[in-house]
C-alpha positions as CSV (number, residue, x, y, z in Angstrom):
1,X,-44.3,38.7,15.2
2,X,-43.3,42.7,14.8
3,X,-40.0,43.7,15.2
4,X,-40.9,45.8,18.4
5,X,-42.6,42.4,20.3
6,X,-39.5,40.4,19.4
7,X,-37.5,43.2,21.3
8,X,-39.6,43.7,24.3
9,X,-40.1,40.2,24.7
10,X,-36.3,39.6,24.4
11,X,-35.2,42.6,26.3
12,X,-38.0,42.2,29.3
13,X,-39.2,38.7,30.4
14,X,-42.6,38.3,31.8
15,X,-44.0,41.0,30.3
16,X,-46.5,42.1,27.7
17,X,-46.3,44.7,24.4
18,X,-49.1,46.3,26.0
19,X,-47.1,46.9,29.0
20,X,-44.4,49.0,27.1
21,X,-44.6,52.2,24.9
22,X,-43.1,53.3,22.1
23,X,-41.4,57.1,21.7
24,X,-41.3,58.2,18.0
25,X,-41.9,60.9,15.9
26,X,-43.0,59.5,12.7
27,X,-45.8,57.8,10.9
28,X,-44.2,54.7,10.2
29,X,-43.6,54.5,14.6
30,X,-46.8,55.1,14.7
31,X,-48.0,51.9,12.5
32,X,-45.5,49.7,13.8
33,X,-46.1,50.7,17.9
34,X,-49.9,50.1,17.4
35,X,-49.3,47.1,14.9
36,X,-47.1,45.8,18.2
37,X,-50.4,46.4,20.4
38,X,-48.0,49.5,22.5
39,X,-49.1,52.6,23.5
40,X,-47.3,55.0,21.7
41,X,-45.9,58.5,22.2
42,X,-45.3,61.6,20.1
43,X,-45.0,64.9,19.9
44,X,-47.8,66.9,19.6
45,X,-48.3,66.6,16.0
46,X,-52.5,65.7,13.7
47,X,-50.7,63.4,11.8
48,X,-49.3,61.3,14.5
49,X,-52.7,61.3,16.0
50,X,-54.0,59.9,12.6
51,X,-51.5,57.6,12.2
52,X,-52.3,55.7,15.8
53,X,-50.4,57.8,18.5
54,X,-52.0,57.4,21.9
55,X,-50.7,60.3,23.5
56,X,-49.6,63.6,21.9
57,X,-46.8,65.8,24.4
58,X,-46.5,69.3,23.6
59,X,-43.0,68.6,24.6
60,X,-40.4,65.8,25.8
61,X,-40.2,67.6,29.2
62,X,-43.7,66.2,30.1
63,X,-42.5,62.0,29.4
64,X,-42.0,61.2,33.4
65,X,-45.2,62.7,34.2
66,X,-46.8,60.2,31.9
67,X,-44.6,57.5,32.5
68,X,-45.4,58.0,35.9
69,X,-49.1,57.6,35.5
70,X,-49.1,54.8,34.2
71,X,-49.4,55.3,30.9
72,X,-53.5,55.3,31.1
């Protein structure tokens, strides 16, 4: 099991990776986020995309407005 499962799992009960995201800003996030089976979150950034980001924000400002959507 990844790291970031164990965590959600411990920190949320009856819920799923895939239910969560993960915020980071570096390759490494990327790999372990999408290794985890999360949607994951960075800044707007071609080698984040590359490396398994999900969604690119041209800035931090615009996180509620995804969260808020669901994620999708």
């Amino acid at each position: 099991m990844h790291d970031i499962r164990l965590a959600v799992h411990q920190a949320v009960a009856g819920t799923t990776v895939a239910d969560h995201g993960l915020v980071g800003d570096t390759g490494y996030d990327m790999l372990t986020g999408r290794n985890a089976g999360a949607a994951v979150v960075a800044h707007r950034e071609d080698r984040l995309r590359a490396g398994g980001a999900t969604h690119l924000l041209p800035s931090i400002a615009e996180m509620p407005a995804l969260l808020f959507e669901g994620m999708r």
